[in-house]
N, CA, C and O atoms as CSV, one atom per row, in Angstrom:
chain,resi,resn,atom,element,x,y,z
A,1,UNK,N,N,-96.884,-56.242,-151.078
A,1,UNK,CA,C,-98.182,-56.837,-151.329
A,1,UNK,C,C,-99.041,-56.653,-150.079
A,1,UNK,O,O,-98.608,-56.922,-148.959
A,2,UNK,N,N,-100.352,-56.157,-150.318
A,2,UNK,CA,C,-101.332,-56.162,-149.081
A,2,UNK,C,C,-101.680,-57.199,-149.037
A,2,UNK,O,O,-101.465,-58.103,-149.844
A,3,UNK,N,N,-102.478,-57.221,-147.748
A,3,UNK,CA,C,-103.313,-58.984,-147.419
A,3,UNK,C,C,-104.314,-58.797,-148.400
A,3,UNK,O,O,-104.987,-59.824,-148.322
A,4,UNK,N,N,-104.784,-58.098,-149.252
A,4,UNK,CA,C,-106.493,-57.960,-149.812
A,4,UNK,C,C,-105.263,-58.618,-151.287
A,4,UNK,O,O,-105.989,-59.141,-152.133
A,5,UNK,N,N,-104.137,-58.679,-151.616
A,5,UNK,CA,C,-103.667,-58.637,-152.925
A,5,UNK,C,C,-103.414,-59.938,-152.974
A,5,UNK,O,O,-103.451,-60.621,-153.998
A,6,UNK,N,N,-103.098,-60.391,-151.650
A,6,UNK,CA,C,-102.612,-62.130,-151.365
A,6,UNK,C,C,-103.488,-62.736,-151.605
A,6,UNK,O,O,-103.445,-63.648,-152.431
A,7,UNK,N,N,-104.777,-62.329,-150.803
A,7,UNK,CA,C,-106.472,-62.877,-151.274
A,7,UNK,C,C,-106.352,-62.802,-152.809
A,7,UNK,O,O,-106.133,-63.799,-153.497
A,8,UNK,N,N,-106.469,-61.876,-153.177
A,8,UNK,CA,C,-106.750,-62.243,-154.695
A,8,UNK,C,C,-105.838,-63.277,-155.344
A,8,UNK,O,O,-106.346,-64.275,-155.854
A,9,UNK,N,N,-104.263,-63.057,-155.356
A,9,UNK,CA,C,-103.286,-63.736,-155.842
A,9,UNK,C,C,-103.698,-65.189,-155.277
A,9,UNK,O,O,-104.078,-65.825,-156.261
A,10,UNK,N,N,-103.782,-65.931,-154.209
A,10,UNK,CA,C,-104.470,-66.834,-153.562
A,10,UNK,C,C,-105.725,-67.661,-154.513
A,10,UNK,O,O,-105.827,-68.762,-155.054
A,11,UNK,N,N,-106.420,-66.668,-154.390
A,11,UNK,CA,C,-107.672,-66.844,-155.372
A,11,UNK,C,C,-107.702,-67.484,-156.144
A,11,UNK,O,O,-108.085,-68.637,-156.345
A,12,UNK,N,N,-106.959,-66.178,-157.039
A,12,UNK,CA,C,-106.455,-66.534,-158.533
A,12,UNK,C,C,-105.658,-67.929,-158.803
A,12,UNK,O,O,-105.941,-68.525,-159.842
A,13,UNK,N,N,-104.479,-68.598,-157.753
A,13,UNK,CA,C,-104.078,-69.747,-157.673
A,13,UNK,C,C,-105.157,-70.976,-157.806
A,13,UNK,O,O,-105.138,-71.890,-158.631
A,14,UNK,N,N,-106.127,-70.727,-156.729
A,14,UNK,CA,C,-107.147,-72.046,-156.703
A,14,UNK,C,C,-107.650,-71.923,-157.720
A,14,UNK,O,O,-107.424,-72.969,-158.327
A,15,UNK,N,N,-108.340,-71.134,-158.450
A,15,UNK,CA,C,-108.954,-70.677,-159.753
A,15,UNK,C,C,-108.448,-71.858,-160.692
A,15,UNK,O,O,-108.915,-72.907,-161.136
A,16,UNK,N,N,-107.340,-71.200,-160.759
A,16,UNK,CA,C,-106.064,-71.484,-162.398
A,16,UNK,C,C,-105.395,-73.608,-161.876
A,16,UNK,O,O,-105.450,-74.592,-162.613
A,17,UNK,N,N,-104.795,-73.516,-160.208
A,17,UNK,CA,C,-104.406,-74.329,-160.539
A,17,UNK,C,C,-104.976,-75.592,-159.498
A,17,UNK,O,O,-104.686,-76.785,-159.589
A,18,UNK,N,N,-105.802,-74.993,-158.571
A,18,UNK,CA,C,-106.547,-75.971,-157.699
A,18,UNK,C,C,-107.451,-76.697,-157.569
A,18,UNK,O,O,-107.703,-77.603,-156.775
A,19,UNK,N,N,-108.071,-76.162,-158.592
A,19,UNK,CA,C,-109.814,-76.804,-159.326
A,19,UNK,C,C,-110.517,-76.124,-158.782
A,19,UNK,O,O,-111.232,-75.365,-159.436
A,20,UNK,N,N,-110.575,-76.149,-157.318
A,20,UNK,CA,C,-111.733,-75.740,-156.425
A,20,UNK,C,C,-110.715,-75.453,-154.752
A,20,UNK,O,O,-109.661,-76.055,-154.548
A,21,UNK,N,N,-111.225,-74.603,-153.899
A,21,UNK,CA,C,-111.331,-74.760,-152.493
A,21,UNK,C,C,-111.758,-76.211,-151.608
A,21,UNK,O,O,-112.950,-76.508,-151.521
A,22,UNK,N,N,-110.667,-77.101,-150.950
A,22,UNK,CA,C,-110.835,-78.083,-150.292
A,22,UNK,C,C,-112.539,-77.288,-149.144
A,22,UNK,O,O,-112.750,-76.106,-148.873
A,23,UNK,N,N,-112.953,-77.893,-148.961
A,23,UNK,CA,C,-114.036,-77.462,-147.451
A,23,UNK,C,C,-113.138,-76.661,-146.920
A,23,UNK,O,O,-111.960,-76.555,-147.260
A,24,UNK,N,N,-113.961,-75.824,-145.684
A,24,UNK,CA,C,-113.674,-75.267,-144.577
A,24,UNK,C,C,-113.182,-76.482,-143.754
A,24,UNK,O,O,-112.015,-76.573,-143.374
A,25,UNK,N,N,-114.014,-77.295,-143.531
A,25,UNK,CA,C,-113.260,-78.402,-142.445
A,25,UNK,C,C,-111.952,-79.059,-142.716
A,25,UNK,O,O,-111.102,-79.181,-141.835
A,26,UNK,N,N,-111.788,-79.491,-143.959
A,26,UNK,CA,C,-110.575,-79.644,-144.366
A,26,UNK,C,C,-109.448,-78.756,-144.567
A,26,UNK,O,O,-108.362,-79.328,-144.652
A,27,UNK,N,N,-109.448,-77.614,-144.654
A,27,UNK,CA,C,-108.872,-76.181,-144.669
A,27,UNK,C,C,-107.998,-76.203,-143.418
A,27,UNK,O,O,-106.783,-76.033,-143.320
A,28,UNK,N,N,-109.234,-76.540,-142.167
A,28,UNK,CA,C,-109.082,-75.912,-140.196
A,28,UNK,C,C,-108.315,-77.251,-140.610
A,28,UNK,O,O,-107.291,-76.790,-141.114
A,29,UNK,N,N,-108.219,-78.601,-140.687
A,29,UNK,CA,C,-106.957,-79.780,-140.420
A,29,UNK,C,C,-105.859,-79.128,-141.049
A,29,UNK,O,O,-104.908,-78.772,-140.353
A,30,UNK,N,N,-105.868,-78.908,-142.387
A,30,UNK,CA,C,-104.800,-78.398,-142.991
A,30,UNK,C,C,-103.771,-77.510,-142.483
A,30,UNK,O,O,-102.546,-77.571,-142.580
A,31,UNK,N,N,-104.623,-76.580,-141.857
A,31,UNK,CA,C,-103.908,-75.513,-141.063
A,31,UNK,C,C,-103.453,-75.844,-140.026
A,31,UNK,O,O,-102.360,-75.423,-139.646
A,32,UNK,N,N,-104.091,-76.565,-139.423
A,32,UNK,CA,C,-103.379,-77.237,-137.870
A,32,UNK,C,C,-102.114,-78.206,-138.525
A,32,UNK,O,O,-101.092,-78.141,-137.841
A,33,UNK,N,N,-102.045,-78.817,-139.361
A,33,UNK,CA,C,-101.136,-79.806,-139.899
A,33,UNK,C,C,-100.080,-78.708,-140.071
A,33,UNK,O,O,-99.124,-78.743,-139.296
A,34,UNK,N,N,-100.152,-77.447,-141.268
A,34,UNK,CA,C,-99.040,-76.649,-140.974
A,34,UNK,C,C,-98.106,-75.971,-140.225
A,34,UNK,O,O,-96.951,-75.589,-140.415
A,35,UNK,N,N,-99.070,-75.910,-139.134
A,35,UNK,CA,C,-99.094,-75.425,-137.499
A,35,UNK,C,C,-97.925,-75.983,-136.709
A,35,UNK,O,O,-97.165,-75.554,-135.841
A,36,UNK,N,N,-98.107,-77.162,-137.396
A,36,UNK,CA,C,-97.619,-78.603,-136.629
A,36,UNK,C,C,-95.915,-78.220,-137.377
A,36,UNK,O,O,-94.945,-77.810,-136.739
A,37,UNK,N,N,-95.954,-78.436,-138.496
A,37,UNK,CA,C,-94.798,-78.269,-139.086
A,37,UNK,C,C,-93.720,-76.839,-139.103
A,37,UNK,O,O,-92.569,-76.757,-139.533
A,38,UNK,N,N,-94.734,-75.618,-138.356
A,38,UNK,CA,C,-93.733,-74.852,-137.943
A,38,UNK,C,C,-93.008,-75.425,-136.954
A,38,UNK,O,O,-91.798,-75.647,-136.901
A,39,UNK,N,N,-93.754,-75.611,-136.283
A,39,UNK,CA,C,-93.904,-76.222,-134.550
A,39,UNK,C,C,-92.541,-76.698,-134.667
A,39,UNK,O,O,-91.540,-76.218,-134.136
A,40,UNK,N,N,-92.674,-78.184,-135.794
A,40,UNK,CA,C,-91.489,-78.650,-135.782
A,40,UNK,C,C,-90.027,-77.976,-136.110
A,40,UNK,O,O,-89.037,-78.252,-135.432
A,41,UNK,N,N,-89.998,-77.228,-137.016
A,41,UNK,CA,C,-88.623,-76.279,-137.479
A,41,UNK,C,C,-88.498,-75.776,-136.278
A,41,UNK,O,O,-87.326,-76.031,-136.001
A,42,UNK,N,N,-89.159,-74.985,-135.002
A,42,UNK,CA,C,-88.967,-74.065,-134.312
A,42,UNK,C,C,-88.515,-74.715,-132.955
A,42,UNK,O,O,-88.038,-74.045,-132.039
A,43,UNK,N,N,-88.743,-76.347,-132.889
A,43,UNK,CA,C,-88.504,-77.231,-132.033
A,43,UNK,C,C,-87.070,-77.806,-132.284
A,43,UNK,O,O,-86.490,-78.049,-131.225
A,44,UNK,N,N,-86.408,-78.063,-133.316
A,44,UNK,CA,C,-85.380,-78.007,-133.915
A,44,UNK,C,C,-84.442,-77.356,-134.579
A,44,UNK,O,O,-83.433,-77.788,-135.136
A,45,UNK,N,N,-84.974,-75.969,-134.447
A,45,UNK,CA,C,-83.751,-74.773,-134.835
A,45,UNK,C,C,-83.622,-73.931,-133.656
A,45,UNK,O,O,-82.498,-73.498,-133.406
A,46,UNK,N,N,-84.660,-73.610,-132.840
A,46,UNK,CA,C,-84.899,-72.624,-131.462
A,46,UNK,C,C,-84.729,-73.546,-130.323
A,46,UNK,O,O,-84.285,-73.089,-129.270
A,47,UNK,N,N,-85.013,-74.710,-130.414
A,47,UNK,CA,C,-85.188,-75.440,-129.168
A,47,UNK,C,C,-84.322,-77.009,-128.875
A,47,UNK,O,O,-83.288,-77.366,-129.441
A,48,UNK,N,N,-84.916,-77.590,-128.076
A,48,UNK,CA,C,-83.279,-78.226,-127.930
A,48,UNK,C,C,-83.251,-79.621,-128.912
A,48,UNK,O,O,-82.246,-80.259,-129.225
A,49,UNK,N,N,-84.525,-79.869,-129.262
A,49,UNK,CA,C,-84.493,-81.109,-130.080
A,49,UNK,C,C,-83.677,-80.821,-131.588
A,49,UNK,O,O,-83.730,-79.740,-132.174
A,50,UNK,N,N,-83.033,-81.841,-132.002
A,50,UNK,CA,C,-81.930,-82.078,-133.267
A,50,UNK,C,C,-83.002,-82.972,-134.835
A,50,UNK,O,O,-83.998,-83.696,-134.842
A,51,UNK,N,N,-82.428,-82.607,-135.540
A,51,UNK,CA,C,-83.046,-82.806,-136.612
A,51,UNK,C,C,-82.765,-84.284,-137.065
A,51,UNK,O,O,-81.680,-84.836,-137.250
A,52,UNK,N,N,-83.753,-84.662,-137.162
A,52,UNK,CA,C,-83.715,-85.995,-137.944
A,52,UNK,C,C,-82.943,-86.102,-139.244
A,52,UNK,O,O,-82.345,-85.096,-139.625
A,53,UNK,N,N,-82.885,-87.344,-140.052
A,53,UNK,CA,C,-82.164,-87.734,-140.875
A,53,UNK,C,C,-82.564,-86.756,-142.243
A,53,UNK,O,O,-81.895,-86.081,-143.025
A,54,UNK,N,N,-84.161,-87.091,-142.077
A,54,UNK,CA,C,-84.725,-86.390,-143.863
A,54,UNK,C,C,-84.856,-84.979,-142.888
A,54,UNK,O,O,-85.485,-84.140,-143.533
A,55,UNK,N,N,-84.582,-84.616,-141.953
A,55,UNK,CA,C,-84.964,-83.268,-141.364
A,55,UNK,C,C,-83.888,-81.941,-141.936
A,55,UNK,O,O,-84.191,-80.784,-141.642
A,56,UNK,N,N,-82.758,-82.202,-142.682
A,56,UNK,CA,C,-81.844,-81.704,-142.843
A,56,UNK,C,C,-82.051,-79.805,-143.305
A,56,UNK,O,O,-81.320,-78.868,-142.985
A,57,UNK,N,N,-83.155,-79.803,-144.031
A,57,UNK,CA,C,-83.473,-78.884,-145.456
A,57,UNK,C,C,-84.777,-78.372,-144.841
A,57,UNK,O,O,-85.617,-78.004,-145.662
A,58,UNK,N,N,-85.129,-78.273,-143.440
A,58,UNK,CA,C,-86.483,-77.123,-143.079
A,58,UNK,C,C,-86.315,-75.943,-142.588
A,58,UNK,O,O,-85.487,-75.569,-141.757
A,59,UNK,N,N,-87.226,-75.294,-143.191
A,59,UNK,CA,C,-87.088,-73.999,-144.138
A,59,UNK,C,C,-88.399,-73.746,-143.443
A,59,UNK,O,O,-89.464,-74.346,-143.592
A,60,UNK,N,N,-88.025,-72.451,-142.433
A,60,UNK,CA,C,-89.081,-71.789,-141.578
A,60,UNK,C,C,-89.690,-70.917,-142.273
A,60,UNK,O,O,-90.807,-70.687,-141.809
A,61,UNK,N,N,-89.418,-70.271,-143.278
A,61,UNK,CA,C,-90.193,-68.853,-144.197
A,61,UNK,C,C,-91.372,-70.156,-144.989
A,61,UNK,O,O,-92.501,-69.686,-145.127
A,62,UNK,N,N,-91.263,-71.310,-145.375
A,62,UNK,CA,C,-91.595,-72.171,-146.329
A,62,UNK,C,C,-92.765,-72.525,-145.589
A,62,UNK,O,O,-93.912,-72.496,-146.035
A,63,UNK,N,N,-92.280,-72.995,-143.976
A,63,UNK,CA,C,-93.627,-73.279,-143.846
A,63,UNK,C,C,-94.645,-72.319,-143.237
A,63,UNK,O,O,-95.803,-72.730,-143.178
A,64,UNK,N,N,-94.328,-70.885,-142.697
A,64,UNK,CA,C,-94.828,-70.383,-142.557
A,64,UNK,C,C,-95.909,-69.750,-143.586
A,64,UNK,O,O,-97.079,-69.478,-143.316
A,65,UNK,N,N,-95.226,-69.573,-144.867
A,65,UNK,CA,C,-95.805,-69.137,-145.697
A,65,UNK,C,C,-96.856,-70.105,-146.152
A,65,UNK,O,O,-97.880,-69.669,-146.680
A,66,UNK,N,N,-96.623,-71.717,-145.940
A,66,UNK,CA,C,-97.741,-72.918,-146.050
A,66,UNK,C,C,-98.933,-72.287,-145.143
A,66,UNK,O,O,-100.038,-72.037,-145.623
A,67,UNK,N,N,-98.591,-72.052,-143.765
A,67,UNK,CA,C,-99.806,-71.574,-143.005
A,67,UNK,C,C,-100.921,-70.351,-142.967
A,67,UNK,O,O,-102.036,-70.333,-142.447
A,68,UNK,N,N,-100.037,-69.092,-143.887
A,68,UNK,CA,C,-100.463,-68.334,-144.587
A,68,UNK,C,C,-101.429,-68.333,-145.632
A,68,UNK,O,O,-102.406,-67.593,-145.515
A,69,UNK,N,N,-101.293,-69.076,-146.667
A,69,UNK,CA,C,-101.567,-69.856,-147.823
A,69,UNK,C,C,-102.945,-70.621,-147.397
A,69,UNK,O,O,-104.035,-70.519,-147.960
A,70,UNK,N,N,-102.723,-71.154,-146.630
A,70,UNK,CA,C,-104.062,-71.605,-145.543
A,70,UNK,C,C,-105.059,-71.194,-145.122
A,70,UNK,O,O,-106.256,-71.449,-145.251
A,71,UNK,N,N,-104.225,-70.252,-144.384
A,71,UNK,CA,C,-105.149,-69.576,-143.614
A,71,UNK,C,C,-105.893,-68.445,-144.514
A,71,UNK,O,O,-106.965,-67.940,-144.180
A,72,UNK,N,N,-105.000,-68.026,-146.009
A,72,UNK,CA,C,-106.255,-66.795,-146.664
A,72,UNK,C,C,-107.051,-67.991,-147.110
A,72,UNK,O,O,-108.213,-67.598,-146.999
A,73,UNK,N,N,-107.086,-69.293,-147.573
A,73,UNK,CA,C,-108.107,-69.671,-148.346
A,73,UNK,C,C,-109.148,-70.283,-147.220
A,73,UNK,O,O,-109.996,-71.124,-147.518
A,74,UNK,N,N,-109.011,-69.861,-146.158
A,74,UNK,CA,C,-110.087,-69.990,-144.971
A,74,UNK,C,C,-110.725,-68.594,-144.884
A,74,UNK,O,O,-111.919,-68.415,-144.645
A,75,UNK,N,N,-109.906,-67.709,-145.079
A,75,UNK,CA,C,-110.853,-66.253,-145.499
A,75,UNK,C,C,-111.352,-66.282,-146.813
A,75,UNK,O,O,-112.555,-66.089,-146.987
A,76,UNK,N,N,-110.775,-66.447,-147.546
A,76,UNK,CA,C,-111.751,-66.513,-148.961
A,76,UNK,C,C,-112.665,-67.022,-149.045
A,76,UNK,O,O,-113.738,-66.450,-149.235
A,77,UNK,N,N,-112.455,-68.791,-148.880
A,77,UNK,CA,C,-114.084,-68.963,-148.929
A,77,UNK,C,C,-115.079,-68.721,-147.850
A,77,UNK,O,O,-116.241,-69.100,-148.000
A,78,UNK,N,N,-114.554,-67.903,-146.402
A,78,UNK,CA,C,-115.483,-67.552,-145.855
A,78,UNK,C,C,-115.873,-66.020,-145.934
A,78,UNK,O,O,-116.482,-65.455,-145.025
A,79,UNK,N,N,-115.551,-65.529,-146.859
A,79,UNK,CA,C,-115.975,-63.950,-147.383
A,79,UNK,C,C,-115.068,-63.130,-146.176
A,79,UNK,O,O,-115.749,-62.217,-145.710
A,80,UNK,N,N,-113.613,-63.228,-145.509
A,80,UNK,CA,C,-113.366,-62.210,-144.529
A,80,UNK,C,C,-112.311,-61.520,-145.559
A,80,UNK,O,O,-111.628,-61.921,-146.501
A,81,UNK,N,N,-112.551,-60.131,-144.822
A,81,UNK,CA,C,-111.451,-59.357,-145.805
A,81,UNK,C,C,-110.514,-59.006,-144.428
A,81,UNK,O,O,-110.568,-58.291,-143.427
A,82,UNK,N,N,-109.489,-60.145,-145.165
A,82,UNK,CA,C,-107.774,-60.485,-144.051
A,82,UNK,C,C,-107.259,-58.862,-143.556
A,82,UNK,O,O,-106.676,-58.790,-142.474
A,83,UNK,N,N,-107.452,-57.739,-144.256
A,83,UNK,CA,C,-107.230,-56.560,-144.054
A,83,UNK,C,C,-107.475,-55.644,-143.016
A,83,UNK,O,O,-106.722,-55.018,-142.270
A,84,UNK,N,N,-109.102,-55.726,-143.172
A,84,UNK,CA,C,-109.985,-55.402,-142.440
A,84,UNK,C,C,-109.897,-56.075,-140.670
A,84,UNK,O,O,-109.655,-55.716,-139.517
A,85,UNK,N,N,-110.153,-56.860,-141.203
A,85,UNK,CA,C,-109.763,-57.842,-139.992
A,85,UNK,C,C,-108.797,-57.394,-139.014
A,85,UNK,O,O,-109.007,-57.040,-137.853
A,86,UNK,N,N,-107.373,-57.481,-139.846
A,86,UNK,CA,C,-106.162,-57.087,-138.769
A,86,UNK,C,C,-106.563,-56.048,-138.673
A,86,UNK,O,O,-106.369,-55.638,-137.529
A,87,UNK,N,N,-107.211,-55.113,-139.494
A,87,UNK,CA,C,-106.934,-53.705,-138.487
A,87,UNK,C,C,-107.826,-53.488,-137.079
A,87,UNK,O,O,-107.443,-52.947,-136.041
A,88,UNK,N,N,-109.427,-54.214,-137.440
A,88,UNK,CA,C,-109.865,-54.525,-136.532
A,88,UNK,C,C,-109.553,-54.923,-134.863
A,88,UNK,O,O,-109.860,-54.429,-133.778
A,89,UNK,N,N,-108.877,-55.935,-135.264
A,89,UNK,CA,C,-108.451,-56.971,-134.194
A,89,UNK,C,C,-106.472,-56.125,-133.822
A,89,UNK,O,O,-105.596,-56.612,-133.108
A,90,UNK,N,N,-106.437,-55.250,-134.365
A,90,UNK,CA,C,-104.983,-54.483,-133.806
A,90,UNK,C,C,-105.934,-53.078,-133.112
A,90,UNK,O,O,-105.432,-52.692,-132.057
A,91,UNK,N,N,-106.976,-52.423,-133.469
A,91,UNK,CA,C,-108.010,-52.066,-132.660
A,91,UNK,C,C,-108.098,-52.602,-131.390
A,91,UNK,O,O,-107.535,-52.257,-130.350
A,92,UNK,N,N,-109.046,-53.681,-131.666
A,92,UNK,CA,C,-109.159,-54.638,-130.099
A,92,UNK,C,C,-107.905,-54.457,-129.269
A,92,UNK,O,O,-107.786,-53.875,-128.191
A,93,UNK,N,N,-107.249,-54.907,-129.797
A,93,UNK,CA,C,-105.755,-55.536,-128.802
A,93,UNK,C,C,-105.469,-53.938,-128.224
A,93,UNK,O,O,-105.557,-53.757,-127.010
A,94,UNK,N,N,-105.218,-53.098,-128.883
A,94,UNK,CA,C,-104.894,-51.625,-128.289
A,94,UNK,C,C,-106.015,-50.927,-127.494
A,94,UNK,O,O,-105.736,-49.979,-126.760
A,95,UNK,N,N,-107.098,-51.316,-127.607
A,95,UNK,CA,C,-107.917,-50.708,-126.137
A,95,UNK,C,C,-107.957,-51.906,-125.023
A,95,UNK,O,O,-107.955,-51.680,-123.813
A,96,UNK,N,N,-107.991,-53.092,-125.551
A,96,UNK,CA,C,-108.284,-54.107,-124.242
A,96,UNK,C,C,-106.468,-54.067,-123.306
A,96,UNK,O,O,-106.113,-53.986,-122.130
A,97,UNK,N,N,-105.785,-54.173,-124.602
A,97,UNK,CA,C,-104.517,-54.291,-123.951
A,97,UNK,C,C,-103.550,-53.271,-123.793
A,97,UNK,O,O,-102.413,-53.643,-123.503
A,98,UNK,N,N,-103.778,-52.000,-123.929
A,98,UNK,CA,C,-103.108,-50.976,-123.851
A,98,UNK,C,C,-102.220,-50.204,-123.125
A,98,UNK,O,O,-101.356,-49.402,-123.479
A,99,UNK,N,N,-102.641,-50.649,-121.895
A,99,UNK,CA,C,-101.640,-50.672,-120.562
A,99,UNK,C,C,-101.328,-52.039,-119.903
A,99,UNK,O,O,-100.952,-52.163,-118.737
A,100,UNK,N,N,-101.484,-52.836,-120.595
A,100,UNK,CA,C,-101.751,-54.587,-119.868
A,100,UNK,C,C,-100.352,-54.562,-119.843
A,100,UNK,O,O,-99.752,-54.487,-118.771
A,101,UNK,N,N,-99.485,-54.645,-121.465
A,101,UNK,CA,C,-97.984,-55.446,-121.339
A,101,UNK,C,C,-97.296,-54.527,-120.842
A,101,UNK,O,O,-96.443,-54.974,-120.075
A,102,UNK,N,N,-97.292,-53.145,-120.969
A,102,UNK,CA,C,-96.470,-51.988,-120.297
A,102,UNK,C,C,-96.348,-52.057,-119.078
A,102,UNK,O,O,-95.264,-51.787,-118.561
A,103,UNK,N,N,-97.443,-52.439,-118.325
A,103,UNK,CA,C,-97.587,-52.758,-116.569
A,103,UNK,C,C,-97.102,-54.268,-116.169
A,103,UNK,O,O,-97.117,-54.630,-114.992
A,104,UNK,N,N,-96.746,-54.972,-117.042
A,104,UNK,CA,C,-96.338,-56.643,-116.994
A,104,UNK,C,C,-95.054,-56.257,-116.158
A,104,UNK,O,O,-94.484,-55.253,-116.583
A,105,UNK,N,N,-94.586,-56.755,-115.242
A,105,UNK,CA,C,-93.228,-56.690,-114.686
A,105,UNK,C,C,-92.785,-57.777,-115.364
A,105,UNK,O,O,-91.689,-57.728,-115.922
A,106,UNK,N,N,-93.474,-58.774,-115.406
A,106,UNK,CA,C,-92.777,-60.307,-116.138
A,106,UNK,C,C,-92.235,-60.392,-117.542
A,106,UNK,O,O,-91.617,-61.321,-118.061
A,107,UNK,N,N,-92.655,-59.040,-118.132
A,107,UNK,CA,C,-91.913,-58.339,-119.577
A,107,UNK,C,C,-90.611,-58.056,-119.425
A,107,UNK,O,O,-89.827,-58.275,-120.348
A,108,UNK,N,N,-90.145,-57.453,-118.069
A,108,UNK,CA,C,-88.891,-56.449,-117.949
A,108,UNK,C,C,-88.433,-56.946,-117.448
A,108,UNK,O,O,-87.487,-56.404,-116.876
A,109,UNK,N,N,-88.664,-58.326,-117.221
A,109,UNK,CA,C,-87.243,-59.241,-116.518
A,109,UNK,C,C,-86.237,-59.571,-116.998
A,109,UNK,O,O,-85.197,-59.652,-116.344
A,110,UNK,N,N,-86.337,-59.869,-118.419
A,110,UNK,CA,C,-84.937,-60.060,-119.328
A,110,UNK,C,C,-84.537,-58.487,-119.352
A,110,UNK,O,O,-83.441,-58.297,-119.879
A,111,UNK,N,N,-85.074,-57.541,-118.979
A,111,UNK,CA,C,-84.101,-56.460,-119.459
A,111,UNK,C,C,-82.852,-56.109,-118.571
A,111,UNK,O,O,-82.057,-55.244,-118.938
C-alpha cells in the first residue's frame, strides 16, 4: 500500500465510519496522546521500566499504527499529499545532510 492509498483508505474510514474529521486541534492532542503511548511500550519493552498490572498486552505495531492513522487524517484534512511530502523532505534531508552523519564520529562508536 502507498501513503496516497492509506489517505484514501483513511478517508474512506472517516467517511463510512467516523461521521466527520475531529478539528485539526484536536487531531495535534490526539497525536501527541499516541506519541505518548508509543513512548510508553518503548519505555517498557526497550528500556528499563516494567509493565504495570493492565500493562501486560502492549502491542508496539498497534500503537504505532494509532499514530499513523493520526497523523494521515492531519494530512487529509489539511490537503498534504503524505507521498509527495516524504519524497520531498527525503530530498531535504539528502542535500542538507548528506555528508553530516557519514562525518559523525559519534555514529562509529558502537562499531
Amino acid at each position: 500500500m502507498t501513503i496516497y492509498e492509506a489517505q484514501v483508505l483513511v478517508d474512506k474510514w472517516i467517511q463510512e465510519k467516523g461521521v466527520r474529521y475531529f478539528s485539526e486541534l484536536t487531531n495535534m492532542a490526539l497525536l501527541t496522546e499516541e506519541v505518548g503511548e508509543v513512548a510508553r511500550v518503548m519505555a517498557r519493552k526497550y528500556g528499563e521500566q516494567s509493565n504495570k498490572e493492565n500493562e501486560k498486552d502492549l502491542n508496539l505495531a498497534d500503537e504505532l499504527a494509532d499514530v499513523l492513522f493520526v497523523l494521515i487524517c492531519i494530512a487529509n484534512q489539511t490537503g498534504v499529499d503524505m507521498d509527495e511530502a516524504l519524497v520531498n523532505n527525503l530530498q531535504k534531508k539528502s542535500t542538507r545532510d548528506g555528508e553530516r552523519h557519514l562525518n559523525n564520529p559519534k555514529l562509529r562508536s558502537n562499531q
